[in-house]
Structures are given as C-alpha cells and as structure tokens.
C-alpha positions in Angstrom: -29.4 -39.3 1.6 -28.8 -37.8 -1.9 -30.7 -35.0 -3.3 -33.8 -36.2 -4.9 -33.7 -33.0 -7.5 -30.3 -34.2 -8.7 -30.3 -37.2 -11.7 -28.9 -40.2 -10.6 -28.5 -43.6 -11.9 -28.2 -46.6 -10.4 -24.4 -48.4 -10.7 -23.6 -50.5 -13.8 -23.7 -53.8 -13.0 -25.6 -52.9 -9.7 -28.8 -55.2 -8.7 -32.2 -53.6 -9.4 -32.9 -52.6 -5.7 -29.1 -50.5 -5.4 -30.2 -47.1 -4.7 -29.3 -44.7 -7.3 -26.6 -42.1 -7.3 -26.0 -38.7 -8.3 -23.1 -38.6 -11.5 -19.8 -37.7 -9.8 -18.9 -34.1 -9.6 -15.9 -32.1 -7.9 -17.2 -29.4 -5.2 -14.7 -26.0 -4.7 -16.1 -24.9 -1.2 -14.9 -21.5 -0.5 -15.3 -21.1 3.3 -14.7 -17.2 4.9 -15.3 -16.0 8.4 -19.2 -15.3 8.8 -21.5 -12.6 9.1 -25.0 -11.7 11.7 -27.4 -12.8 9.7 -29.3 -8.7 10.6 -27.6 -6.0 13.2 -30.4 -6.1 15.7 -29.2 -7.6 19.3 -30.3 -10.8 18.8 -28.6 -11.5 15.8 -25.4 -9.9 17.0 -25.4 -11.9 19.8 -26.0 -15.1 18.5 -23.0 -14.5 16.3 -20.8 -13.1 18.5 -21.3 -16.1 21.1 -20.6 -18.4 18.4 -17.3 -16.5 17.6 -16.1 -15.6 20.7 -16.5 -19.4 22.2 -14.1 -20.6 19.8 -11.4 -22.3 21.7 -8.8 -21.3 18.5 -10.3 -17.5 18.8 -10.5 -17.3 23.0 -8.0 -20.3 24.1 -8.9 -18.9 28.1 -10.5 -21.6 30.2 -14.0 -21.8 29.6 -14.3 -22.3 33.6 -13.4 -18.7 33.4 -13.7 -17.2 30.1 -17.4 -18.1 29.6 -19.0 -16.5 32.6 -17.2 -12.9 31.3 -18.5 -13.6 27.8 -21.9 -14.6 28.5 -22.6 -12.2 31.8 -20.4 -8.9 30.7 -19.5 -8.8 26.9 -22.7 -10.2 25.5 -24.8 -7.8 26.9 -23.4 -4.9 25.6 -20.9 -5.8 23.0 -24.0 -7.0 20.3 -25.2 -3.0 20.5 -21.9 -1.5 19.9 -20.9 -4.1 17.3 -24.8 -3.9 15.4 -24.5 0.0 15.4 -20.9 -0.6 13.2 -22.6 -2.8 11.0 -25.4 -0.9 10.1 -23.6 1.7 9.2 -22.2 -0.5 6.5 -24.8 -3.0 6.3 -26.1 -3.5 2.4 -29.7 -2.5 2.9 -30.6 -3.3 -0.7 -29.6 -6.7 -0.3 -30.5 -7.1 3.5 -26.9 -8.4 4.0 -23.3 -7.3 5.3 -21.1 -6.4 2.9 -18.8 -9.8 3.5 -21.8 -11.2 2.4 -22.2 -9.5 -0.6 -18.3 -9.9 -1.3 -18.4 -13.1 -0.9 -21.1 -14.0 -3.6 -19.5 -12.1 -6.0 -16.6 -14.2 -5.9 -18.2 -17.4 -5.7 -20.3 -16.3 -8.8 -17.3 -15.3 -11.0 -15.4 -18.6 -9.4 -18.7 -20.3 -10.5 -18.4 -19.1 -14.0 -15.0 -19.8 -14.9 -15.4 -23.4 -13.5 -18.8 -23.9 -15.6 -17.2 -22.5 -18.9 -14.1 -24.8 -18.2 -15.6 -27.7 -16.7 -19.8 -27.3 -17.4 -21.6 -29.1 -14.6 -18.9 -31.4 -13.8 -17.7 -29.0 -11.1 -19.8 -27.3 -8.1 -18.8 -24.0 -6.5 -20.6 -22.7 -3.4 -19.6 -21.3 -0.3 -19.9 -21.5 3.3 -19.2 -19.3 6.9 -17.2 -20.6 9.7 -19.6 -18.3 12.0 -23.2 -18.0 10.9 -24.9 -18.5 8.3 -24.5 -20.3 5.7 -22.7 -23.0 7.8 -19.8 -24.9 6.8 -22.0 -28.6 7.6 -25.1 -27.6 5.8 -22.6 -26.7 2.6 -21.0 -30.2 2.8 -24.3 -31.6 2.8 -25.1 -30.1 -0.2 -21.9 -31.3 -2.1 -22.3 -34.8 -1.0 -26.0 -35.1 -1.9 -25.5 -33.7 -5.3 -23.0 -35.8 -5.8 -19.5 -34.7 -4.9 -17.2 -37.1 -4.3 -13.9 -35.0 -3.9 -14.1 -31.5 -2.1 -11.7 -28.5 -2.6 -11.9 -26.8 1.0 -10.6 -23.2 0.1 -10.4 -20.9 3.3 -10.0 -17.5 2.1 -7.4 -16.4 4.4 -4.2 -15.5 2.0 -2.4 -16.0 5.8 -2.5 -19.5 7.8 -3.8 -18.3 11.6 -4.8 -21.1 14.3 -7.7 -18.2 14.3 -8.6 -18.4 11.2 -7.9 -21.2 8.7 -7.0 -23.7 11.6 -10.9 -23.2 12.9 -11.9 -23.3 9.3 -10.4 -26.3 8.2 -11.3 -28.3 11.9 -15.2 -27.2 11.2 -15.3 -28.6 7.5 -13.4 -31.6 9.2 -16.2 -32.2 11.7 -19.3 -32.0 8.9 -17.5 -34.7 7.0 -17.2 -36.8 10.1 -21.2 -37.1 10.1 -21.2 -38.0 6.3 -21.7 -41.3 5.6 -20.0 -41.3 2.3 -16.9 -39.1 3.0 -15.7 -36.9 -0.2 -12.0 -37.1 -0.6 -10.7 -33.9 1.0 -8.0 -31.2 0.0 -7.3 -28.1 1.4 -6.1 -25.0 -0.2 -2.2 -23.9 1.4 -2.0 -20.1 2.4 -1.7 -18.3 -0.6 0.3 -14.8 0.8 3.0 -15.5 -1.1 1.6 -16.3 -4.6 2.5 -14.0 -6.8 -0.5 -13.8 -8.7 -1.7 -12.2 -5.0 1.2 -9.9 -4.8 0.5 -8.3 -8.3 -3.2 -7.8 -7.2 -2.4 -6.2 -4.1 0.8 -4.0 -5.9 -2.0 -3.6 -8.7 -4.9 -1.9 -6.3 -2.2 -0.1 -4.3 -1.2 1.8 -7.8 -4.5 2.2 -8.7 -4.9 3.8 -5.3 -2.0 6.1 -5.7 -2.6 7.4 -9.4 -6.0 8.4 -8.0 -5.2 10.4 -4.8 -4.9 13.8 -4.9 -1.9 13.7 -2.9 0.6 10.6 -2.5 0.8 9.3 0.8 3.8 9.6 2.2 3.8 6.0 4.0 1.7 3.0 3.1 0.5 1.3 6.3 -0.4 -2.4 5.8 -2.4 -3.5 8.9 -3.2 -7.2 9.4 -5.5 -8.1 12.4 -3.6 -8.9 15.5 -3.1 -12.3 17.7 -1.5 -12.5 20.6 2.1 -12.7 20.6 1.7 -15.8 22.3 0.5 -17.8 19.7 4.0 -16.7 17.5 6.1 -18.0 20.6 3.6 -21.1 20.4 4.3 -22.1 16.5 1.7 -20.2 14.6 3.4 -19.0 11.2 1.3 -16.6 11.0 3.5 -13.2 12.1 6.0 -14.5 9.9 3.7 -14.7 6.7 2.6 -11.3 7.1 6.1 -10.0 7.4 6.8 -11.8 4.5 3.5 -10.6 2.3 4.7 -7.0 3.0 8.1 -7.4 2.0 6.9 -9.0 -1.4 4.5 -6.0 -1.8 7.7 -3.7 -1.0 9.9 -5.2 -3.8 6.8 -5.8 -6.3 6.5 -1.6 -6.0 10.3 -1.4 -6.0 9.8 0.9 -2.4 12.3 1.5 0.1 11.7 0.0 3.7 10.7 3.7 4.7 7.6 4.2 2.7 5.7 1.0 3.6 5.1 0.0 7.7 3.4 -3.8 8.7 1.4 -3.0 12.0 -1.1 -5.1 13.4 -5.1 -4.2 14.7 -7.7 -5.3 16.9 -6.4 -6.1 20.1 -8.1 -7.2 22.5 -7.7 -8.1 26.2 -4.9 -7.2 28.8 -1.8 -9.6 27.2 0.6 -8.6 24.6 -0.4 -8.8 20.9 1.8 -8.8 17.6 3.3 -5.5 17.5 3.3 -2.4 16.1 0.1 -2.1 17.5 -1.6 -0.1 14.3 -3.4 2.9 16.4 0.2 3.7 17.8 2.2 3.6 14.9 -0.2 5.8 12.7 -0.1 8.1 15.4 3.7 8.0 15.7 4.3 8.7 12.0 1.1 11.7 12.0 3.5 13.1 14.9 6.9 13.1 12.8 7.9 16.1 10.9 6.6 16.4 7.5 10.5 17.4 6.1 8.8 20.5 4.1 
C-alpha cells in the first residue's frame, strides 16, 4: 500500500479503477549500526539480544552460543553497558549520541539533495539494531514512492560484521515488498580521498590545538577475530590500507602513526595489536628527553 498523505496519480493511459501512484522519487537510505532506544535494563537488553544473535556478529552455534547469551551475558551485561551509556547519553534529546550524529548527517545530506534535486530525492535513515529499523524505512520509501533505493552503510570499512549484516537486513525488507525498488549499494569508501583529507583535516585540527604534540597517533579500529581475515573478509586489509593513506596524506614517518585494533571479546585470537597493549607498550618506552 502507498502512503495516503503522498499525491499520486493514477497512470496515463491507465483504466479509471488502476489505483493511483505516488510520482517517482529516488530514496538515499543511510543505514548505521543502532542504538537502545533508553539505558534502563530493559532497553539494553532488548538491544543487546538483537545484536549479539547476529549470526555475522556471533558466528558460534546457536545450540551453544544462545544459552550463554540469554542465561549469563544478558543478565548482567545490559547494567554495565546502560551505566556507559548514560554517561554519554544526550539527555536534552532523550537519545544516544549515534543518534544524534546520525540526524545531523541525514539533515545536511537531506539539504544538499533538496537544493540540488527539490523533492525528487528522499533522504532518511535507518539502524541495523533498534530503532529506527532498516524494514520500517524501506517501507516508507516505497510508499512514498521510491522506485530506486541508494542503500548507503556508513561503515568507510567493508566487515561481514558490519556492512555484510547491513546490506542482508535491507535485502530481507525488500523481499516482503511487493513492488521492489531497484537497489544499489554504496562500496566501502576507506580509500576515497575525499575521506582521507577529512580524517588528515580533523587529525591537524587536533594537533594545532593540543597543548603538547603527541608523540604517536594511535588509530584504533574495532576488532574481529582473526579468523574472519583467514576466512576472506577484506576487512584487516582496508584498515591497513586507510592508515597508510592517512600516513602519506600527513607526510609522517611509519614511527609516529600505529593501526591497533579494540574490543575483543571472547577467548580466540582477534586482529592484532590488540589496542590496550600497544598503548601501554609505547607509555612504557622511553620518552628520548
């Protein structure tokens, strides 16, 4: 069904009795990673279940994985995980700050498309994990008329984690539309250098303002295991590659910027250098004064 709010016509040449349709637009979808919709339990939980039962996140069997996450994580995870977020949590908008982020760059992506394109083009976004959801944003599109769909994961790194579980969830809302947009997804974008100029941009911002220059610039990414590298993902490799980019764009030697790698979790072996480790390996070397 279209949206009734949305002016539609019915097609030329069409009999009387065709239901109308909305005029044809093109929808830019920006999809990111999702956000509790609050930091009480609840809320925590309900996200964290929906994040951590994500085959491309946790690839354990579920015969095993699922008791663990349901009977031991869940119970205690949602209070440590709400406490961090409400210490960060945008109480003036009752919203995380990813949240927040996020509509500011749909807004400005909105604008930019309006002045260049008025209301032929519709710019919304959606959360692989939460809300708002991924199908209930296709919806929209389609019943206001969208009949080609820019899916734009904002990951500047392709990830089975990440984009891969992006692009299969927009997949699977236009599998229950009945009129199917045509689809296009936006490549990883690590290596664009309008990205590297941004990053090499805030990182001499950054310096000009310190009081002191850092000696070392540590660039962390969030970890995978190393399996998934040995299994095909790209994703190791395009992180390398953004950093050494970043080097050359500051014209830095390979001493003054490090790639390390966060979060890990569970007992296998993750991309290394693990990021706690090597920031306390280079707080350990001698200064040179």
């Amino acid at each position: 069904m279209f949206d009734p709010n949305v002016p539609a016509a019915c097609p030329v040449h069409a009999q009387p009795d065709h239901p109308k349709i909305p005029r044809e637009k093109v929808g830019v979808l920006l999809a990111n990673l999702g956000t509790p919709d609050n930091y009480d339990y609840w809320s925590m939980r309900r996200y964290l279940n929906e994040f951590l039962s994500d085959r491309r996140v946790i690839d354990y069997s579920p015969w095993v994985w699922q008791p663990l996450l349901q009977l031991v994580i869940l119970t205690s995870r949602p209070f440590r995980s709400g406490a961090a977020y409400k210490s960060i949590w945008n109480h003036d908008q009752g919203e995380s700050p990813l949240m927040t982020i996020t509509k500011q760059q749909t807004a400005k992506i909105r604008d930019t498309m309006a002045a260049r394109y008025g209301d032929n083009v519709m710019v919304d976004f959606c959360m692989r994990y939460g809300n708002p959801s991924t199908k209930s944003k296709v919806r929209e599109m389609v019943r206001a008329g969208c009949t080609k769909i820019l899916f734009f994961p904002l990951y500047p790194h392709y990830a089975g984690a990440t984009s891969a579980t992006a692009n299969d969830q927009f997949f699977r809302a236009l599998m229950e539309e009945k009129w199917q947009p045509t689809a296009r997804v936006v490549d990883p974008y690590h290596d664009n250098p309008m990205y590297i100029e941004a990053l090499a941009q805030s990182v001499e911002k950054a310096y000009a303002e310190a009081d002191e220059k850092p000696e070392v610039l540590v660039v962390s990414y969030h970890g995978v295991p190393k399996r998934y590298l040995m299994q095909g993902d790209p994703y190791h490799c395009q992180c390398q590659k953004n950093t050494r980019l970043l080097k050359e764009r500051l014209g830095w030697d390979g001493t003054q910027i490090v790639t390390t790698f966060q979060s890990k979790f569970g007992p296998e072996e993750w991309l290394k250098p693990y990021t706690v480790e090597e920031v306390a390996r280079l707080a350990s070397e001698p200064t040179g004064d």
